[in-house]
N, C-alpha and C positions, 0 to 999 in steps of 0.2 A: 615444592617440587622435589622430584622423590629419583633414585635411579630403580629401573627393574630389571630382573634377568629374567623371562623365558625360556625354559627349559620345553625340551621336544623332544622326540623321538631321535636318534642320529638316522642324517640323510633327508632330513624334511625343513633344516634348518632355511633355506631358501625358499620354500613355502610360507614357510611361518614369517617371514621375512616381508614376503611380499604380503600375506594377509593383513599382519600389525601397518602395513604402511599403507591398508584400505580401512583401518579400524582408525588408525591416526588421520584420516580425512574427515572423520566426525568430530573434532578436538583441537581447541585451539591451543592446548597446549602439550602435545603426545608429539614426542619426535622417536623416532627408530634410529637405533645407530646400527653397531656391527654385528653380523655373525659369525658366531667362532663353536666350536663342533660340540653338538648337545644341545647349543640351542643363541636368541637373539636379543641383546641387550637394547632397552630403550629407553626412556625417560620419562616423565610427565607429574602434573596433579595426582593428587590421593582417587581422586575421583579417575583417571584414566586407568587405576589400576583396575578398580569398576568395571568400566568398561574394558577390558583386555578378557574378564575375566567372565561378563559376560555374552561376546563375543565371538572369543576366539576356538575355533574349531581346533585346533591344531598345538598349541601350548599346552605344555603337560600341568605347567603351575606358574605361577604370576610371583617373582621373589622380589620383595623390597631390601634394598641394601642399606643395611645399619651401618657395618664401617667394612676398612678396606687399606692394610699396611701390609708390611713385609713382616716376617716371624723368623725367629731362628729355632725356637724349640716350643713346647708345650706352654711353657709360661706367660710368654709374647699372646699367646693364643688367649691364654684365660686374661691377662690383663686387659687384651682390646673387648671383649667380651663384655669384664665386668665393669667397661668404665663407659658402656651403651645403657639412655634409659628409656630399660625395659617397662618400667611400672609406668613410662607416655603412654605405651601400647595396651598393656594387659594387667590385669590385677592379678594376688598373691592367691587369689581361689580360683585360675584360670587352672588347668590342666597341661603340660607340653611336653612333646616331643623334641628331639636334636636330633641331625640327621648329619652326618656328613662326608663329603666324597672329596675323591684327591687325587690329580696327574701330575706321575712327576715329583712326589713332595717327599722327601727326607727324614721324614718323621714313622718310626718303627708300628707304630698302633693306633689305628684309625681310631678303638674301639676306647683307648687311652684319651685321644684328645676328643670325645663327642663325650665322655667325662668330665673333662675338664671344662668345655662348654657351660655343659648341666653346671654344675658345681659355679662356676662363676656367675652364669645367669641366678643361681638360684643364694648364693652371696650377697649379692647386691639386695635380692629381696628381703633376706634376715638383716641385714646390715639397718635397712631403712622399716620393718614393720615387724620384727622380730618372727616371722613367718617365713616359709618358703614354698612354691607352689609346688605342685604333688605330680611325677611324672605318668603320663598316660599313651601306653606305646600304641594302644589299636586306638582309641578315636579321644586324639589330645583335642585340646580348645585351638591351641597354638603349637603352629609347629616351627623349629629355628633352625637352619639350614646352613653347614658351615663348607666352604670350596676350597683348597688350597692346590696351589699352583707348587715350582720348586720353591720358588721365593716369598708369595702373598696369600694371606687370608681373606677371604671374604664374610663375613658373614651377612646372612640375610632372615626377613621376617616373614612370612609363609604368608600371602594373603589370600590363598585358595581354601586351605582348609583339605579337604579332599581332591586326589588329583583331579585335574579339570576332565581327564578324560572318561569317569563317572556321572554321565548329564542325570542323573537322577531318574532315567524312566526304567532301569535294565531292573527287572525283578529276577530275572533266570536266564540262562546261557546253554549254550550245546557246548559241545566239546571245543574244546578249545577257541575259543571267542574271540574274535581281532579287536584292540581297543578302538574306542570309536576316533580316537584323534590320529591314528594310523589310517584310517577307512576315508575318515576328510581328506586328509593328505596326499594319501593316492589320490582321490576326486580331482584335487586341483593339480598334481602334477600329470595326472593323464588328460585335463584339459578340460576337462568336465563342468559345464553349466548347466542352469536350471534352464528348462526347454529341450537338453538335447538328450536324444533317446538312451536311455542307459537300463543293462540288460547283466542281471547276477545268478549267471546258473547252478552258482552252487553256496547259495543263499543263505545258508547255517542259518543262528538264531535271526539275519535282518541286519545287521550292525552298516553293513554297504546303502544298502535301499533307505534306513532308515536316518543315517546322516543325510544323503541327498532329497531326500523325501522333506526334510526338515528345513532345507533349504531354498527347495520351490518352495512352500509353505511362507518360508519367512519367519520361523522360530528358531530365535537363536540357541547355541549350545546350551547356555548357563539359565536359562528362562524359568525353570523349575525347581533347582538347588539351592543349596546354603552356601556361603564362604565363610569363612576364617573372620576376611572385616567386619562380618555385621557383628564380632563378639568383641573389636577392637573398644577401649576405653571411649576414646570421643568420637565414637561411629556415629554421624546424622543420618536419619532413615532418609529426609529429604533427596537430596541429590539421585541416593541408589533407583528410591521410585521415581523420581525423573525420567532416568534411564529406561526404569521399565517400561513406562508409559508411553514413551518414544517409540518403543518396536511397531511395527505398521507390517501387520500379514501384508503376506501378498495372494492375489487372486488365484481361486484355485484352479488347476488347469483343466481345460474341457475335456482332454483327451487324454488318457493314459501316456506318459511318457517313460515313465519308471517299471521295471520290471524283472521277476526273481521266479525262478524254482529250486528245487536240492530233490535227492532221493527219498529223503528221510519225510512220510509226512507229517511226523511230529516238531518236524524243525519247520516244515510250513507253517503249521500251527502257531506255533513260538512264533514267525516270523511275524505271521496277523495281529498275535495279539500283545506281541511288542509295540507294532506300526501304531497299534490305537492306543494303548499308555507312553506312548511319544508324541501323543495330539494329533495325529497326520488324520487328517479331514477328509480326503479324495483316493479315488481308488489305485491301488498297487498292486495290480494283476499278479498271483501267484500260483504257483504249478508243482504235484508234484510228478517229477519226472526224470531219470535218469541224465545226466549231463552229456554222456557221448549220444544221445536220443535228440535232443534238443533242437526247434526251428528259431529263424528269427524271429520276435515279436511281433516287429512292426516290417512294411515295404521298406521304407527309409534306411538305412544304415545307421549304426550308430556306438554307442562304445560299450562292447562286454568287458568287464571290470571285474574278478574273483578273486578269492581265496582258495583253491583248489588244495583237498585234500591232501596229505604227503606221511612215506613212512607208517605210524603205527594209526593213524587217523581213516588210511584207505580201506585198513581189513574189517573197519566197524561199516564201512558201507556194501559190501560185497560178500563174496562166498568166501566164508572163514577156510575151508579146507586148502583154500592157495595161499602162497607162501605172498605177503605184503609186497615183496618185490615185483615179485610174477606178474602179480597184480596191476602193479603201477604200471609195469610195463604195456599191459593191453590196453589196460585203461586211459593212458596218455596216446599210445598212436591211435586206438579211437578216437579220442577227440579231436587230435591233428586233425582227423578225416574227415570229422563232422565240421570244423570248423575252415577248413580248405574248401567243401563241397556247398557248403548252405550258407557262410557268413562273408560273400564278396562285397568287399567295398566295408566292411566291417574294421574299426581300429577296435585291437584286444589287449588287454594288458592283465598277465597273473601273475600275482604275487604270491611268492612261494621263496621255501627253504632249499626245496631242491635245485641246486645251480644245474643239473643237467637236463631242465626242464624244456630247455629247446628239442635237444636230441630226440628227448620219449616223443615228442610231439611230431617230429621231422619238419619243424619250419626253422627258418631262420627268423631271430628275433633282430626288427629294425634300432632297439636302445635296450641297454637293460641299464636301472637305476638301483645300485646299491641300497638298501634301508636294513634298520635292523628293527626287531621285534622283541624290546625289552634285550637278552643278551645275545639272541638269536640273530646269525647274518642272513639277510635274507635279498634276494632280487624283485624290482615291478618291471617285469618284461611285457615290452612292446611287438606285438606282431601286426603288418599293416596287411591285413587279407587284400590284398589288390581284386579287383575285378575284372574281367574279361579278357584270361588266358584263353579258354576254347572257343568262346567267339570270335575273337584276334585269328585263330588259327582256321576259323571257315571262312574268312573274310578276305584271304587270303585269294588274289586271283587262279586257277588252276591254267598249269602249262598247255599251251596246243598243243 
């Protein structure tokens, strides 16, 4: 039995929270404990890290913890280090990385103690085989992961490999591309399940449609990729293909539910032909078509979900001789207006950098959920298009 930390996006820590505690109902030995900001610590078998990893929509990496004391300086650091064995894990012709972050910690040089790491991990290996393994910053075998707090170090063993939010089918990207473990996240905090209509008007390469698309489908994140453990020393393939073998599609739906346009028809294009090196089997009605132009899909109501342009992204879609602000400006009470006039009975949620994205709009947002995007603060605002203000108003009996 092993401890793991989950790291995520901040602001999704409660999603992640609750997904590991629907991944933990497959597992007789996966318990979820606390979360604390960045992300949710849990427990289990070698083998639930497996499954976390391939799983979990919304975990950035799956970290196994090697050890865990208090440090006063740099030394403390390299001693707890070097007195973990690494060659359980990985051999002296493995490749690795050190990676590490700090809140709060006392210590002058991040850049000093993920030295000192290195150097003790790679001690211990001259000490016992008179070798030491070769550092590999863009695509290590292994990577080792050090946290400190004021008081403690944590260090951990990377059992992802590449972050999880890389599912393997993204060959190419539009500008600025949302990760896909941001895209699930929103899915589950705006409520979003498989069956209910969901509509992305401003579609970039796919990354919205093709999380949830994946998940009526029934293909999990990790279904396609590598990790980190299958290079682990006593890695059994058994178990892993168990796992696999387990996933059980689900039926494909009769009816379109899923639904995307953008301006750009080149980022249609990308959308399409990401959808299909993502395995999505059934159709995902796409358009291209200006956003403030935009009808509802379907009669039913259901949840428009975007990434909406912002800043230096809006003048690549429009007429360059207006000044990007100007822009936004029209561009966003547009849309208020299409989305006040055509989208009643509609819940919308966009996520964006710009906080004064209610205003451009003129609606009042019913929640906004702080997230950030890598360093970027950003909001998922909730607007509940109510329906039937002007019916309301002729229904109205008239005075004698």
């Amino acid at each position: 039995m092993a401890s793991y930390f989950c790291p995520c996006p901040r602001g999704m820590e409660a999603a992640l929270a609750e997904e590991l505690g629907e991944i933990a109902l497959q597992s007789t030995t996966m318990k979820v404990h606390n979360q604390v900001p960045g992300g949710v610590h849990c427990s289990g078998h070698l083998t639930d890290a497996y499954r976390i990893n391939l799983h979990s929509r919304i975990a950035s990496r799956v970290l196994m913890r090697m050890a865990h004391a208090s440090y006063k300086n740099e030394n403390d650091i390299y001693d707890l280090t070097l007195a973990q064995p690494w060659e359980d894990w990985f051999g002296v012709d493995h490749t690795i990385r050190v990676d590490v972050t700090a809140v709060k910690s006392p210590l002058r040089s991040l850049e000093f103690t993920t030295l000192k790491i290195k150097d003790a991990i790679c001690d211990r290996f001259r000490d016992q085989f008179d070798k030491r393994p070769s550092v590999n910053t863009r695509e290590p075998d292994m990577r080792i992961v050090g946290f400190l707090d004021s008081h403690n170090f944590t260090v951990y063993l990377d059992t992802s490999g590449e972050a999880l939010f890389k599912r393997g089918w993204r060959e190419e990207t539009g500008d600025a591309p949302l990760r896909e473990n941001l895209a699930a996240g929103m899915l589950r905090v705006a409520g979003w399940k498989p069956g209910t209509v969901l509509f992305d008007p401003m579609c970039g390469s796919g990354t919205i449609l093709i999380e949830a698309a994946q998940m009526v489908q029934g293909i999990p994140p990790g279904a396609t990729r590598a990790f980190a453990f299958e290079k682990f020393n006593d890695f059994t393939p058994a178990p892993w293909r168990e796992l696999k073998a387990a996933i059980k599609p689900n039926p494909l739906p009769a009816e379109p539910t899923i639904f995307g346009s953008d301006i750009s028809g080149d980022m249609v294009a990308m959308t399409r032909h990401n959808l299909r090196i993502a395995g999505i089997s059934f159709e995902v009605p796409l358009k291209q078509i200006e956003a403030q132009e935009v009808k509802p899909p379907t009669e039913q109501p259901g949840i428009l979900l975007t990434n909406p342009p912002y800043g230096e992204r809006i003048g690549v879609r429009g007429d360059s001789t207006i000044a990007a602000d100007e822009m936004s400006v029209v561009f966003y009470a547009s849309l208020g207006t299409t989305l006040k006039q055509r989208f009643a009975g509609w819940t919308v949620f966009l996520f964006t950098a710009d906080l004064s994205l209610p205003k451009l709009l003129r609606l009042k947002e019913a929640r906004k959920t702080p997230f950030f995007n890598g360093a970027l603060e950003c909001r998922l605002f909730r607007f509940d298009m109510v329906a039937g203000y002007n019916r309301r108003e002729e229904a109205k009996p008239k005075p004698q």
